[in-house]
C-alpha positions, -999 to +999 in steps of 0.1 A: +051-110+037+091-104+025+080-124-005+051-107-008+056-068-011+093-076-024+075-092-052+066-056-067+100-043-066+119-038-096+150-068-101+180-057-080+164-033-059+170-052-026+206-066-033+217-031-038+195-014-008+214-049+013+249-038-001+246+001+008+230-004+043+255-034+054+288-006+037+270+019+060+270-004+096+307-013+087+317+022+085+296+029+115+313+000+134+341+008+120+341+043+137+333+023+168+363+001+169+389+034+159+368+055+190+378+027+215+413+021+200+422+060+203+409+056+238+433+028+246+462+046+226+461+082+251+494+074+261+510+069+227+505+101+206+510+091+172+485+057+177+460+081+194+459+107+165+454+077+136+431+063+156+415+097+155+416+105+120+403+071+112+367+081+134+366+112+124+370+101+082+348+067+091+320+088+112+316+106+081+311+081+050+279+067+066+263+102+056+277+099+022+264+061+016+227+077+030+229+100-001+230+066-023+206+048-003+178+076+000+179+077-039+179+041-042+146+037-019+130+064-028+129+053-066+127+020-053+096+026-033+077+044-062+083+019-085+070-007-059+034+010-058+035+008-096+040-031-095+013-029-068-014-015-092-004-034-120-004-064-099-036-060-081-054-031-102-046-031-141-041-072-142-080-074-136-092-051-165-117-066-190-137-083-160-173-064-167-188-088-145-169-077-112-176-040-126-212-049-123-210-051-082-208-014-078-213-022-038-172-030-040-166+002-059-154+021-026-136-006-010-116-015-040-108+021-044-096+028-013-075-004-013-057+003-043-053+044-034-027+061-024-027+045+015-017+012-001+013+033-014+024+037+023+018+007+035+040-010+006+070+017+013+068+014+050+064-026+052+097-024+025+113-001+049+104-016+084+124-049+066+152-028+056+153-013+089+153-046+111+184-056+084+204-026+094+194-024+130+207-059+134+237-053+111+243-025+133+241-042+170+258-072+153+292-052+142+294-027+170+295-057+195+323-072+176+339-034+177+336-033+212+345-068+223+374-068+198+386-029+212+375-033+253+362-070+267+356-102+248+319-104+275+306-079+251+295-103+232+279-123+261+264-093+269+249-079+239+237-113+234+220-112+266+205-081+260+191-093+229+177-126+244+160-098+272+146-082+248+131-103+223+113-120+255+098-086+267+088-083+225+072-117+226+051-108+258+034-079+240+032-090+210-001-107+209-019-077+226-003-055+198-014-081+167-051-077+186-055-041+191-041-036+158-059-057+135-091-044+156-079-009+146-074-013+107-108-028+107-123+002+122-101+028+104-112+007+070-147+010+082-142+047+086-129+052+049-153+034+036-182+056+054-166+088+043-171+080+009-204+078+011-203+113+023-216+133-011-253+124-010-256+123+026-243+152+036-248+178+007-282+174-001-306+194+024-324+158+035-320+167+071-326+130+087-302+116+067-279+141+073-281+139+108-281+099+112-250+101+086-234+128+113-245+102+141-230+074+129-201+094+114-192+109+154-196+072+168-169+054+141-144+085+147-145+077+185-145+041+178-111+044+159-098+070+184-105+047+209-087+015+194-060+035+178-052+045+212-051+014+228-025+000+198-004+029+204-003+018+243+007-014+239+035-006+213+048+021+237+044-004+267+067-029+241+088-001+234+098+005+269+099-032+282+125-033+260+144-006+265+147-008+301+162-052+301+178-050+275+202-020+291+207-043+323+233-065+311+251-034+295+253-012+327+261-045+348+296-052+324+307-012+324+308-012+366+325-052+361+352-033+346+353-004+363+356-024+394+379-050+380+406-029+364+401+004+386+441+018+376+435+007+337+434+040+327+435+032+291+405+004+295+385+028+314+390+059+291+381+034+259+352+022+280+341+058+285+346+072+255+327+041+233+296+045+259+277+070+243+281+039+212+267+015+237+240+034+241+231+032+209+237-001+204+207-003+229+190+026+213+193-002+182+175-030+203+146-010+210+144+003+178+148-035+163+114-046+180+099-013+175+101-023+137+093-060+141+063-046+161+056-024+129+060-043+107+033-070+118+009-036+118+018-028+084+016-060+074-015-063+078-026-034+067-014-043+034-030-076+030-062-056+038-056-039+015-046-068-010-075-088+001-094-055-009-082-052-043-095-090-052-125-081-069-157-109-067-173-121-098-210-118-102-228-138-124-241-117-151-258-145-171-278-157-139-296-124-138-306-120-174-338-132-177-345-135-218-381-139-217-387-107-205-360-088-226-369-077-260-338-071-283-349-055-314-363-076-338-344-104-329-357-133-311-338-157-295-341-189-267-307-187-254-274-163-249-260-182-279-284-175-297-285-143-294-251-138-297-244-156-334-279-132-342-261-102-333-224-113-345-242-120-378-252-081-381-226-057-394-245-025-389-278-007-376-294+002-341-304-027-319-324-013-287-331-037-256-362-030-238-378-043-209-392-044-172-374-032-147-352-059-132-350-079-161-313-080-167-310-053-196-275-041-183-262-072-171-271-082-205-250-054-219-219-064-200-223-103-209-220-088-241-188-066-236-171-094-221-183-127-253-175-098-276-140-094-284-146-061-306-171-042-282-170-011-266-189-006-236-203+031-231-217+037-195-241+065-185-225+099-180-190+086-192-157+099-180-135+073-197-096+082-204-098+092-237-074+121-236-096+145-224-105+167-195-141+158-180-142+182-149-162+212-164-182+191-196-219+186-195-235+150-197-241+155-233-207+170-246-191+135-226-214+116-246-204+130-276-168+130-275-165+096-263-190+087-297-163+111-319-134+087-301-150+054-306-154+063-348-123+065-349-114+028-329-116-008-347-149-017-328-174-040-342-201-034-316-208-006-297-226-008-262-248+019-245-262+019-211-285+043-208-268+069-223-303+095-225-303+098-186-303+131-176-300+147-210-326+175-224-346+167-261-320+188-279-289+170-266-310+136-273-318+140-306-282+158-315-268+125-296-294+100-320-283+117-350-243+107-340-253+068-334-272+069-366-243+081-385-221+054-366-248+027-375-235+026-410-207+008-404-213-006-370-235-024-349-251-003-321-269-023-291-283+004-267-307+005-231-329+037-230-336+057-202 
């Protein structure tokens, strides 16, 4: 999965996020090591007060590196969504037969909306996160080992040994319950979007089954949503609780071994709220391993959503029962060195029902390299605002754009539906004038 979502990010993005969070945990650390040394140093003024100045300066520049690495990430992260959806989204265009399976429409929608934004920033982030938590427990037990007692390192060691056990306990329930939830929330998306015609339209069975099935996949999610959040919160405090064992065990060692140390005791008591953290850093290191398998896989369902299937077109055109103007042909091929022979006029497919008069259309728009496909009731981006237009003024301005475009052949599905006799006709009268110097292949409502 590092190779997977890093993969969208522009180059350098990572080295530089690496640099900016590993010059942040050595200032941190480095505040560490001059908090304990000041502690040892009570008795000597001078040592005391650089030791001092050097936390106080060093606790600072962590805050200033953030300012760097919040702008980094945040750019970072935006442009990581746009390698997403040219990735998975804009590298599929010109694929009319996957367009065709309208029953993907919603799913692959959703997959590639903003949601897959999130789960690409906080997959990127849960990765950057483990870095610098480690980084972090990593350097401050050198700090501390190098300022107080070389067992630190045993210790923190031990702690992490603790704690990746209690993490490996839970982790299968968590992959469970949370790949059960992202099912059920996907399942949820997609039924909302089926919410226009069954719940706007005064059909009152529908609307009430809809409601009925709506209530029982809310509960469902609430219900498995729960349960995930259990078992991370279960992880969370399993691991919180060993891993602060080993630390609390070493601070009453040396309290008890070196009870008139004043100096050891005072750096030991001055660096524990820092050892608390370091703890604070173990939970917080498995909470984002934990996270990161859930976002994870939320993101490959959403990749695996974004893979479109092919449908084969060709295999539901059936030819006999198509008639395409006055041409007459045995085969596809045929028909299409007939219609790349013709330069111009209006060639309108009829047929029954069933017959294959649109999946004929899109064959078309995908053999033929200069072809424009028009569907019904078009809102194609054409550099213009659809929101408040009439069926009949879209059909018209996308006919006033496509004059204007190098297109041999010109493809309409349907594009009658729903129009009156005057938008028709006024309609008719544009494709005849574009039938001059074109060739127009149309289905009629």
């Amino acid at each position: 999965m590092f190779k997977s979502v890093f993969r969208y990010a522009e180059p350098g993005f990572l080295t530089t996020q690496f640099v900016l969070v590993g010059l942040e945990q050595v200032a941190i650390a480095g505040s560490t090591l001059a908090l304990a040394l000041a502690g040892k140093n009570l008795q000597s003024p001078r040592a005391f007060l650089t030791c001092l100045i050097a936390f106080m300066i060093l606790n600072q520049l962590p805050n200033f590196i953030l300012i760097f690495i919040r702008r980094s990430e945040t750019r970072g992260y935006v442009s990581m969504y746009g390698g997403f959806l040219r990735k998975q989204m804009l590298s599929q265009g010109g694929r009319p037969e996957a367009w065709a399976k309208h029953s993907q429409r919603e799913k692959f929608l959703t997959a590639v909306g903003p949601e897959a934004d999130s789960y690409i920033t906080s997959v990127a982030y849960s990765y950057l996160d483990i870095y610098s938590y480690a980084l972090s427990i990593l350097l401050n037990t050198l700090a501390l080992s190098l300022a107080i007692d070389g067992d630190f390192v045993l210790v923190f060691s031990s702690s992490m040994v603790l704690s990746y056990l209690a993490y490996h306990v839970c982790k299968p329930a968590i992959e469970k319950s949370v790949a059960f939830e992202q099912t059920e929330k996907l399942g949820l998306a997609a039924y909302v979007l089926k919410a226009w015609d069954n719940v706007l339209l005064n059909n009152r069975s529908v609307r009430e089954r809809y409601r009925a099935n709506l209530e029982q996949k809310i509960a469902r999610t609430g219900d498995l949503a729960a349960a995930s959040a259990s078992w991370s919160s279960s992880m969370i405090f399993l691991v919180g609780f060993v891993s602060t064992l080993p630390v609390l065990a070493i601070n009453l060692m040396i309290a008890l071994r070196h009870p008139d140390d004043i100096a050891l005791l005072a750096a030991m008591m001055i660096t524990l709220p820092r050892q608390i953290a370091v703890l604070s850093s173990f939970r917080a290191l498995f909470t984002q391993l934990a996270n990161l398998k859930i976002f994870s896989l939320r993101l490959n369902t959403a990749i695996g959503g974004s893979l479109l299937e092919e449908l084969d077109l060709q295999r539901l055109i059936q030819l006999p029962k198509l008639h395409v103007g006055d041409l007459s042909a045995e085969s596809l091929s045929d028909l299409l060195t007939q219609l790349r022979s013709r330069k111009s006029g209006r060639v309108l497919i009829t047929g029954a029902n069933g017959a294959g008069k649109s999946s004929l259309l899109l064959t078309l728009n995908r053999l033929i390299e200069s072809s424009f496909y028009l569907p019904a009731a078009p809102s194609l981006e054409i550099g213009e605002d659809f929101s408040q237009t009439s069926t009949g003024q879209k059909v018209l301005t996308h006919l006033q754009h496509i004059r204007d475009l190098d297109v041999d052949v010109l493809l309409l599905d349907e594009w009658d539906a729903n129009l009156d006799p005057d938008n028709k006709d006024r309609i008719s009268r544009e494709l005849d004038n574009l039938a001059t110097t074109r060739l127009i292949v149309e289905v009629r409502h």
